[in-house]
N, C-alpha and C positions, 0 to 999 in steps of 0.2 A: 501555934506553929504552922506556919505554910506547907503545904505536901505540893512536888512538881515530881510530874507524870515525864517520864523521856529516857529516850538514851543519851547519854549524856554527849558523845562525838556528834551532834545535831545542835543547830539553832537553840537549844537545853541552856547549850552554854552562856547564851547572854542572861537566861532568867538565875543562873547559878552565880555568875558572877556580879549580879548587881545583889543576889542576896547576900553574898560576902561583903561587896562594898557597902551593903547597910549594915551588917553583923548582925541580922534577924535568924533565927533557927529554922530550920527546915528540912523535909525528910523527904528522900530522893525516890522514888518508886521508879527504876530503869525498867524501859517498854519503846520496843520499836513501832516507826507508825505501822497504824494497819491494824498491831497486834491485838488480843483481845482485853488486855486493861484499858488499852487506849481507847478503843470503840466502847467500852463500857462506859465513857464518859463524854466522849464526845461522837456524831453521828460520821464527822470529817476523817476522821480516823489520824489524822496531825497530831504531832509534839512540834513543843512542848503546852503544856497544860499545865496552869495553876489551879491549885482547889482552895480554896477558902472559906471554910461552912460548907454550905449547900452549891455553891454559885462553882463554876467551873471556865476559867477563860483560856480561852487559845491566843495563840498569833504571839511569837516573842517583844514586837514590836509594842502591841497594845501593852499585854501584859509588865514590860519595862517600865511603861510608861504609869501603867496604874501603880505599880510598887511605887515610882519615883514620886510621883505626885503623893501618893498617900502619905508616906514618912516623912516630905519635902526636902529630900536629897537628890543630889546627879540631877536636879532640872530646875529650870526657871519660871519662874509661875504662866501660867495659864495667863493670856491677855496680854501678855507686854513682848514689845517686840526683841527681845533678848530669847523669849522661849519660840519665835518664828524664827530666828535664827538657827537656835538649835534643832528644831526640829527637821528647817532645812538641809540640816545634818545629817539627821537622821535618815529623813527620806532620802536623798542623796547616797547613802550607805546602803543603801533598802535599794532603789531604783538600777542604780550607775552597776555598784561595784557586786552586792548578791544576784541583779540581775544577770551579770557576763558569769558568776560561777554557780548559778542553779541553771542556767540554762547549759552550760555547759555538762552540770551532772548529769543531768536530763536525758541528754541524747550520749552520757556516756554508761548507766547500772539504773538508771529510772524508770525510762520509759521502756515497752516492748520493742526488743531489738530490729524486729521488722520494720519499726517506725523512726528508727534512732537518724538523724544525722549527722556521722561523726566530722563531717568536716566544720558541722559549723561550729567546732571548739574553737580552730584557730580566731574565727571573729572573734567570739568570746575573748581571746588571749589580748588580741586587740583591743575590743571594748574599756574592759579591765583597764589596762596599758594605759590608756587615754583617760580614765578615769583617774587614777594616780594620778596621772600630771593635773587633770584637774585639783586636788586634794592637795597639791602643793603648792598651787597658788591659792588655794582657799586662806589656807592656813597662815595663821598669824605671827606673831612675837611669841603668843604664849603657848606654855607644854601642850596645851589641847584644844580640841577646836574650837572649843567657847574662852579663849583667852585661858588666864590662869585657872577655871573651872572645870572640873572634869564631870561630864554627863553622860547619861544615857548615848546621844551619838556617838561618845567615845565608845563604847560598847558594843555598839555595831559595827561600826566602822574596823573597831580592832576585832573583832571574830570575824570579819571577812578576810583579815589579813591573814589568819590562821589558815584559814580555810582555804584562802587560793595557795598560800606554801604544800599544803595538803596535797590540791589538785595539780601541784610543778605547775602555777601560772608565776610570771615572772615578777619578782620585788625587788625592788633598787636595795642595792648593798651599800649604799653610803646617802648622805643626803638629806633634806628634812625631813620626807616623808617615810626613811629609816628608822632617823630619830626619833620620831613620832612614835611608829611601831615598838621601839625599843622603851620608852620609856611607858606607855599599856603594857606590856611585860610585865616591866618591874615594878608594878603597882601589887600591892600585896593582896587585892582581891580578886587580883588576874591570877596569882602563885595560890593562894587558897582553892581557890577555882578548879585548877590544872590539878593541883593535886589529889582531888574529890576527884576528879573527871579519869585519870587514870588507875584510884582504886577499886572507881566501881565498874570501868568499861574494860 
């Protein structure tokens, strides 16, 4: 059984929800960063953290990626260019659209307030903004961004959608990249997920 270290209203949520989408078991230890479980494992003080045996990993992105690859679900192998695609997805979700809303958290409950920038949210709102349009022209015929396949960047991509609703950054109300949105929703390891994610935070 896998053990992940986190609060769950954190980047948590992508290693939660790909462990539903594989349906592998796993016991949830809630711990804010910083806190002292967390530092007990790792020196960064970051969630989430997987444990598996001895070996303990950070960074939800890696992390995704090790699950995905291990079981060989939500990703395409290693070496072909179907999984540079997706990964450009990934990054892309990583880069574009976490970058406009961590940078935005940052200078709004992150960083010391003495140091905060609060005006550079609106860029942020911006950046975001422009990224969306990006992401509608990525996007294809099919339900998700690797065509009919749903991976790993679906997973990023859609926890940052959460996350900017979270922070009031702006989401199209109609449209594909709604749609998009809408149908990660309704994916039933997204619903597993949420529902974990509200009984224990």
């Amino acid at each position: 059984m896998y053990k992940v270290i986190g609060f769950p209203r954190t980047r948590c949520m992508r290693v939660l929800w790909l462990l539903e989408e594989l349906g592998e078991p796993y016991e949830l230890t809630p711990a804010m960063p910083q806190s002292e479980p967390v530092l007990a494992v790792t020196p960064d003080g970051k969630v989430p953290i997987l444990v598996e045996g001895d070996t303990a990993i950070t960074e939800s992105v890696a992390i995704c990626t090790y699950l995905a690859d291990k079981h060989g679900s939500f990703t395409f192998p290693s070496g072909t260019l179907d999984r540079a695609r997706q990964d450009s997805f990934t990054q892309f979700g990583v880069d574009v659209l976490e970058g406009a809303l961590w940078t935005a958290a940052k200078n709004t409950f992150i960083l010391p307030e003495e140091v905060r920038v609060p005006a550079i949210k609106e860029v942020c709102k911006l950046e975001f903004s422009r990224g969306l349009k990006t992401l509608e022209r990525r996007l294809g015929d099919g339900p998700y961004v690797m065509g009919d396949t749903f991976t790993i960047a679906d997973i990023v991509i859609g926890h940052c959608s959460g996350w900017a609703i979270a922070a009031k950054f702006d989401i199209p109300g109609d449209g594909p990249v709604y749609d998009y949105f809408k149908r990660l929703r309704e994916r039933p390891g997204f619903k597993a997920m949420k529902t974990r994610v509200d009984a224990t935070s």
